[in-house]
N, CA and C atoms as a LAMMPS dump frame, in Angstrom:
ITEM: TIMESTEP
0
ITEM: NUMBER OF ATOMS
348
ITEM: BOX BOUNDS ff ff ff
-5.0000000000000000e+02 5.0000000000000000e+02
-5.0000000000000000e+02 5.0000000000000000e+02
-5.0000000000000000e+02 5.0000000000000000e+02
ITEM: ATOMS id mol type element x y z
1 1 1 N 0.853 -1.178 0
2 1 2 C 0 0 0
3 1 3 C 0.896 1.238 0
4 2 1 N 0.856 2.256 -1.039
5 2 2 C 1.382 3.032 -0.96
6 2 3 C 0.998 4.359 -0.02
7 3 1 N 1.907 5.261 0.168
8 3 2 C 1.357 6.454 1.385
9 3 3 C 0.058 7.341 0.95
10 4 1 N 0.226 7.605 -0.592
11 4 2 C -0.869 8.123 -1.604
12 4 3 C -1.913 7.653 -0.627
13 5 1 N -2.371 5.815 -0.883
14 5 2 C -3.074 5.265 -0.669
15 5 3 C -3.92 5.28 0.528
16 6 1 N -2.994 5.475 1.497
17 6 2 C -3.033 5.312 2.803
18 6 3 C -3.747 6.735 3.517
19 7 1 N -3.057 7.721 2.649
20 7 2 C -3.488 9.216 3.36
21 7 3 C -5.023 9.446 3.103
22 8 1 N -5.554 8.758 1.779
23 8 2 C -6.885 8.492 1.131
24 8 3 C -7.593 8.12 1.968
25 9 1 N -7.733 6.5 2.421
26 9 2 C -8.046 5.893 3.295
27 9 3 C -8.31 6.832 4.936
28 10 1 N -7.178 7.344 5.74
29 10 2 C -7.108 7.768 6.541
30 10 3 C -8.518 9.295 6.37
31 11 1 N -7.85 9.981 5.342
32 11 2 C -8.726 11.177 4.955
33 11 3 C -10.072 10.942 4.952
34 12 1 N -10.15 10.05 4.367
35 12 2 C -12.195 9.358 3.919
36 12 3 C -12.521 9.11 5.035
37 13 1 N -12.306 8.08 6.051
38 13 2 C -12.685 7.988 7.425
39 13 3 C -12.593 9.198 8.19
40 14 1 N -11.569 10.06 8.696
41 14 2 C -11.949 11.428 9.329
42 14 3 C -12.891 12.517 8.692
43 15 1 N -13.253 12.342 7.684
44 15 2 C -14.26 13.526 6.495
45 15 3 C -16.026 12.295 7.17
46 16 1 N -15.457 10.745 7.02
47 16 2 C -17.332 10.383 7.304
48 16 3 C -17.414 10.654 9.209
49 17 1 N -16 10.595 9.587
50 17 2 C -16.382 11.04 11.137
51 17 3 C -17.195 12.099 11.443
52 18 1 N -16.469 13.383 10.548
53 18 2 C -16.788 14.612 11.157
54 18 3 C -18.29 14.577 10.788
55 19 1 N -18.701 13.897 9.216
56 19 2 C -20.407 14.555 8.551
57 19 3 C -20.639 13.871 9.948
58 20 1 N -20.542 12.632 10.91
59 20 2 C -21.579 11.995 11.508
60 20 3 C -21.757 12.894 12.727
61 21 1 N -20.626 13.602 13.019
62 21 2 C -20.642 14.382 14.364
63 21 3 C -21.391 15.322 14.044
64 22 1 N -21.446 15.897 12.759
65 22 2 C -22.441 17.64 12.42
66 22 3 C -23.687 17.528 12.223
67 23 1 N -24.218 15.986 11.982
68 23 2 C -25.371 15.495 11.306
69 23 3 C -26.353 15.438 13.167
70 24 1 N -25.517 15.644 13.85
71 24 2 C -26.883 14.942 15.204
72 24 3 C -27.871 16.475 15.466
73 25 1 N -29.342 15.166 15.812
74 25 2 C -30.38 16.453 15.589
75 25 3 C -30.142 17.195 17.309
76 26 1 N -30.238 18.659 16.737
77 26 2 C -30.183 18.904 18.35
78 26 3 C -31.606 18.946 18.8
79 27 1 N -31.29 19.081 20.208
80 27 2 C -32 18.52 21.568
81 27 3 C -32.864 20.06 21.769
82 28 1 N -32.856 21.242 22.04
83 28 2 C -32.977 22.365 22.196
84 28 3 C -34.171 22.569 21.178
85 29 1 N -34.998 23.208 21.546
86 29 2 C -36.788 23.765 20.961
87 29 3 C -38.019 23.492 21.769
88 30 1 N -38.965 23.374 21.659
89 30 2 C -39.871 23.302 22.24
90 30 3 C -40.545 22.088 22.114
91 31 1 N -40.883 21.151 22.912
92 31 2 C -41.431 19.786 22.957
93 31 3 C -43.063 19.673 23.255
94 32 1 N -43.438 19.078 23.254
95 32 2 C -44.741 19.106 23.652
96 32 3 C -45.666 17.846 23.56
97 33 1 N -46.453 17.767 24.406
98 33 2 C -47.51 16.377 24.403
99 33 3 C -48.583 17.078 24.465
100 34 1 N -49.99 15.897 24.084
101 34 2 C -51.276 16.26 24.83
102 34 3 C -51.148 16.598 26.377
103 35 1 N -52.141 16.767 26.758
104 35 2 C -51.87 17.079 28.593
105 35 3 C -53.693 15.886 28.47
106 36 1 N -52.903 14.852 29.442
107 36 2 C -53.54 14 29.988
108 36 3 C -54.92 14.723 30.408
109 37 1 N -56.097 13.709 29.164
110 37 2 C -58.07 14.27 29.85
111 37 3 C -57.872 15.315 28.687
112 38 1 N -57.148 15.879 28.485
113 38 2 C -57.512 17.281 27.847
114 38 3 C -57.121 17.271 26.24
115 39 1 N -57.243 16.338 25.352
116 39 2 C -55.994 16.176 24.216
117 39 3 C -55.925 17.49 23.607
118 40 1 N -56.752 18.208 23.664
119 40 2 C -56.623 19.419 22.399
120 40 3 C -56.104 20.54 23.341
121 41 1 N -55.493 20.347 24.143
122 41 2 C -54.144 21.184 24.973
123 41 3 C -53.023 20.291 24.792
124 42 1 N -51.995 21.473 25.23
125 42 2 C -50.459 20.809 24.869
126 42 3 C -49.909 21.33 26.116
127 43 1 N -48.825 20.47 26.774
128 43 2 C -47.682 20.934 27.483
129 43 3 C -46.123 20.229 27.033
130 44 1 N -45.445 20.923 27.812
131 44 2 C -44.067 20.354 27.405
132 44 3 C -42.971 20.885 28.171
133 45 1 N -42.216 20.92 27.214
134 45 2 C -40.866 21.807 27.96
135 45 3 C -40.298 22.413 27.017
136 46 1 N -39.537 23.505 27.145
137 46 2 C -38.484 24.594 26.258
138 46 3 C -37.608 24.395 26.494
139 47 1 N -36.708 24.16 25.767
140 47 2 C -34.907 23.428 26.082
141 47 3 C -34.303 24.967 24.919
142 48 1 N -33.509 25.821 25.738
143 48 2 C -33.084 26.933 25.26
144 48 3 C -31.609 26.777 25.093
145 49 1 N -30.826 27.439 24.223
146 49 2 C -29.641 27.477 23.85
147 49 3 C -28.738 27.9 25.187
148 50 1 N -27.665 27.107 26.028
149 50 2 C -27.125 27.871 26.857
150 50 3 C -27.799 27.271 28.151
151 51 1 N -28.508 25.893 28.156
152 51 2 C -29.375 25.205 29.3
153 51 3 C -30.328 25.663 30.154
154 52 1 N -31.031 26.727 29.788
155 52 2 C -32.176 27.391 30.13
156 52 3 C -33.496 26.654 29.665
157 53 1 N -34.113 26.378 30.531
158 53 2 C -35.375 25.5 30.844
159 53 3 C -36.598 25.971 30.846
160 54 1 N -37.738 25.981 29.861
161 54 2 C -39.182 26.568 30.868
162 54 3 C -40.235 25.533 30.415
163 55 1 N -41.043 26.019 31.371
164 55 2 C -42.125 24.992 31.138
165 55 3 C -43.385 25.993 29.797
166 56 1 N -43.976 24.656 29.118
167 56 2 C -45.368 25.012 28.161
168 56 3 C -46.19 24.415 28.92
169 57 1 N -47.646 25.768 29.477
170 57 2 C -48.898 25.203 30.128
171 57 3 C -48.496 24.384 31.415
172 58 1 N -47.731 24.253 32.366
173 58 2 C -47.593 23.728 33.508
174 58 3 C -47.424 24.715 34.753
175 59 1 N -48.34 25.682 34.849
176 59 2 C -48.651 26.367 35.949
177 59 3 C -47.295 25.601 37.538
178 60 1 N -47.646 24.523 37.793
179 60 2 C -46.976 23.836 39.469
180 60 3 C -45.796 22.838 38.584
181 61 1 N -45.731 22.927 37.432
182 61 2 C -44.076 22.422 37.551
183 61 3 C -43.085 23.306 36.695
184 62 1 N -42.22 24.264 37.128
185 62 2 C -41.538 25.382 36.348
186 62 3 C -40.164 24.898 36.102
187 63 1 N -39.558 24.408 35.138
188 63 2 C -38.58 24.353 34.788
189 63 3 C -38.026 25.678 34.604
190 64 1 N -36.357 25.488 34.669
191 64 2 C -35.709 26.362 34.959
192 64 3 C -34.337 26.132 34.142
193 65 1 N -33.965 24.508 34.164
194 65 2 C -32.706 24.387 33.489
195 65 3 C -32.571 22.974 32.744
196 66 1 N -31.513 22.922 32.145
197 66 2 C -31.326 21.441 31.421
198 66 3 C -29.821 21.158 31.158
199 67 1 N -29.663 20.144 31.111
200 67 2 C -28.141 19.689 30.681
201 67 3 C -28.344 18.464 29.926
202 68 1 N -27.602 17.564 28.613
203 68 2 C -27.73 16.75 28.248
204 68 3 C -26.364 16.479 28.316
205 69 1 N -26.462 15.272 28.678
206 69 2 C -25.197 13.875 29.249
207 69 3 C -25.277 12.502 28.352
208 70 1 N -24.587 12.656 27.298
209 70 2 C -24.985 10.914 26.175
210 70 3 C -26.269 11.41 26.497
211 71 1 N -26.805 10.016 26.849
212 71 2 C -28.265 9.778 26.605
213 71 3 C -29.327 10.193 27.885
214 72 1 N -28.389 10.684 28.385
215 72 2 C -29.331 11.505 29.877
216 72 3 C -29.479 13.3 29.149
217 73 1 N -31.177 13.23 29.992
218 73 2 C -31.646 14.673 30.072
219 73 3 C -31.756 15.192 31.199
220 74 1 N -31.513 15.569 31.616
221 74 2 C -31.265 16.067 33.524
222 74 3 C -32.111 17.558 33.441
223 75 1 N -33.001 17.896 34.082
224 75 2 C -34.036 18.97 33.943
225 75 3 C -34.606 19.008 35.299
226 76 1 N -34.166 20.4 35.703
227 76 2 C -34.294 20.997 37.083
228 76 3 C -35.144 22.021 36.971
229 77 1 N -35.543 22.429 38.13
230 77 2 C -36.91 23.24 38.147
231 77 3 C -37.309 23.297 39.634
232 78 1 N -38.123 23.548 39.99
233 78 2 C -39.463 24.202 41.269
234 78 3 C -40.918 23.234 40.876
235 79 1 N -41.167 22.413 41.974
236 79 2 C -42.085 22.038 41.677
237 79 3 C -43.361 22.611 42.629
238 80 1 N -44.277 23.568 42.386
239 80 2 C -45.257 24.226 43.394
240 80 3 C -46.788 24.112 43.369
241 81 1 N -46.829 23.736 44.66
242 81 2 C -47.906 23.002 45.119
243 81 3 C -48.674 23.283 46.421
244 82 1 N -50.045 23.206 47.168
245 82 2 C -49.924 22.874 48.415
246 82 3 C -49.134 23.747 49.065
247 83 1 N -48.947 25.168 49.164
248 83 2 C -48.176 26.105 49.977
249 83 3 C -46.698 26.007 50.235
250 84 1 N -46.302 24.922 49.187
251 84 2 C -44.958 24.38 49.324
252 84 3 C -44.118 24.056 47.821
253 85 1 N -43.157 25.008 48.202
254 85 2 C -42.311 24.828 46.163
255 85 3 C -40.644 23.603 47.037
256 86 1 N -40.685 22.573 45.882
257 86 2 C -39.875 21.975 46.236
258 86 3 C -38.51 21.942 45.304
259 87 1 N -37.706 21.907 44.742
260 87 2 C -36.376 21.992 44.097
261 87 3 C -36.589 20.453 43.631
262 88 1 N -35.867 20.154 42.133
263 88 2 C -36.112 19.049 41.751
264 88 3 C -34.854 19.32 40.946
265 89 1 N -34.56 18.052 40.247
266 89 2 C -33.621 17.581 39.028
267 89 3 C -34.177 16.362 38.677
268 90 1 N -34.643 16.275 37.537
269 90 2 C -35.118 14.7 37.079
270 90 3 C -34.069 14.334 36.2
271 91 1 N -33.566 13.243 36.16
272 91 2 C -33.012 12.282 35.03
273 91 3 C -33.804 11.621 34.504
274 92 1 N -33.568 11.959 33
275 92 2 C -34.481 11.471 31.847
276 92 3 C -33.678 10.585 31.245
277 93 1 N -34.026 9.7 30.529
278 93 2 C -33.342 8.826 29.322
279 93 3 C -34.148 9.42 27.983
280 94 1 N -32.978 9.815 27.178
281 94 2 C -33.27 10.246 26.123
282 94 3 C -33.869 8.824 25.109
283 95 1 N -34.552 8.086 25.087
284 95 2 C -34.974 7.18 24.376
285 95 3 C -34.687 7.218 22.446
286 96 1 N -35.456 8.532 22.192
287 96 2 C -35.39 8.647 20.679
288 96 3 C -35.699 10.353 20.662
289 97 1 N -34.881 10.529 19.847
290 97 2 C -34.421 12.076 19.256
291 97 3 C -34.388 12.124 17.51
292 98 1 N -35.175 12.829 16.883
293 98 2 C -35.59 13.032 15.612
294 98 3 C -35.834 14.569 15.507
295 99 1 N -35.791 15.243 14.423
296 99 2 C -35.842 16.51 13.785
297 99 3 C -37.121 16.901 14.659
298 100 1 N -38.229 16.039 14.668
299 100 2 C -39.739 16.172 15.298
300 100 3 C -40.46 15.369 16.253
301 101 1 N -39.241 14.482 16.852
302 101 2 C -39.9 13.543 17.608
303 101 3 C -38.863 13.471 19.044
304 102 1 N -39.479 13.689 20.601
305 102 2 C -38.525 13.156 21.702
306 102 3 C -39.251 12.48 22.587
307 103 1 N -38.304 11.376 22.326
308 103 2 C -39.463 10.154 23.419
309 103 3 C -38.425 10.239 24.747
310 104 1 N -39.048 10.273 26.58
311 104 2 C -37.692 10.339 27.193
312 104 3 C -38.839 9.682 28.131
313 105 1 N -37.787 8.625 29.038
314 105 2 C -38.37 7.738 29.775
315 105 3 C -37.525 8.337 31.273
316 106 1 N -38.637 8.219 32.348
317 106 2 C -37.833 8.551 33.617
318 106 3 C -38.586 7.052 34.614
319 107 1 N -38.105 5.884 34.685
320 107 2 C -38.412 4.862 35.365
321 107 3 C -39.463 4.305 34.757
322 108 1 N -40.215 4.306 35.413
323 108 2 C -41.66 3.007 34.361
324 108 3 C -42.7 3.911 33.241
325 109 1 N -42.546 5.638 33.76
326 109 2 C -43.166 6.765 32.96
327 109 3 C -41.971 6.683 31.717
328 110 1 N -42.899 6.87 30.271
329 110 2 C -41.984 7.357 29.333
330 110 3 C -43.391 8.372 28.567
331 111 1 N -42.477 9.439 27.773
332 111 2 C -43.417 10.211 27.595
333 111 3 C -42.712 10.794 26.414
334 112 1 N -44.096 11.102 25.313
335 112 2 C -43.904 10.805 23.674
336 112 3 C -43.995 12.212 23.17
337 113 1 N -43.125 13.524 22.991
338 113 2 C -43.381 14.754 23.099
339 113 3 C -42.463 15.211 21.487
340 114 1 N -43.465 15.971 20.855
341 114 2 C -43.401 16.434 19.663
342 114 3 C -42.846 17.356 19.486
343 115 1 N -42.019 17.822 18.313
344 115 2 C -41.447 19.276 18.059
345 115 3 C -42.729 20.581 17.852
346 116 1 N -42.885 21.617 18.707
347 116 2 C -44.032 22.153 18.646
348 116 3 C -43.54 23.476 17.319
């Protein structure tokens, strides 16, 4: 094998590395589900550039922040209720991520939330 050959080889594999690294859909926009009883309402969450968090239509659960870890979604917030706001961080499993689709499971709940 000549070096020609070799630098080819080497080159083609770091050029399909990089498309695969530029190609991932990001995580950041606005998500959204039906809201359980009610289908023709939506809630969700806002995942902002810079890990800034808010909630869509959830009056007692206010997100505030986000971080994504591999396949963890970690999303902190105030949860207020009952004369009492409590501090939270949930770990999510990012299940499936698409241009329009985020499915994220937190223990036996998984929950099927659309690009709004």
């Amino acid at each position: 094998m000549t070096t020609r050959t070799l630098f080819k080889g080497v080159c083609g594999v770091v050029t399909a590395m990089a498309l695969a690294a530029c190609s991932g859909t990001s995580i950041e926009g606005k998500w959204v589900e039906p809201v359980p009883g009610m289908e023709k309402m939506e809630q969700g969450i806002c995942l902002e550039q810079g890990g800034k968090a808010s909630s869509i239509n959830m009056a007692t659960l206010q997100y505030e922040a986000w971080v994504k870890q591999g396949d963890k979604l970690l999303l902190s917030g105030q949860s207020i209720g009952n004369g009492q706001t409590i501090v939270f961080t949930d770990t999510m499993t990012i299940e499936k991520l698409t241009d329009t689709e985020l499915v994220l499971r937190h223990g036996e709940m998984t929950i099927n939330y659309h690009r709004q």
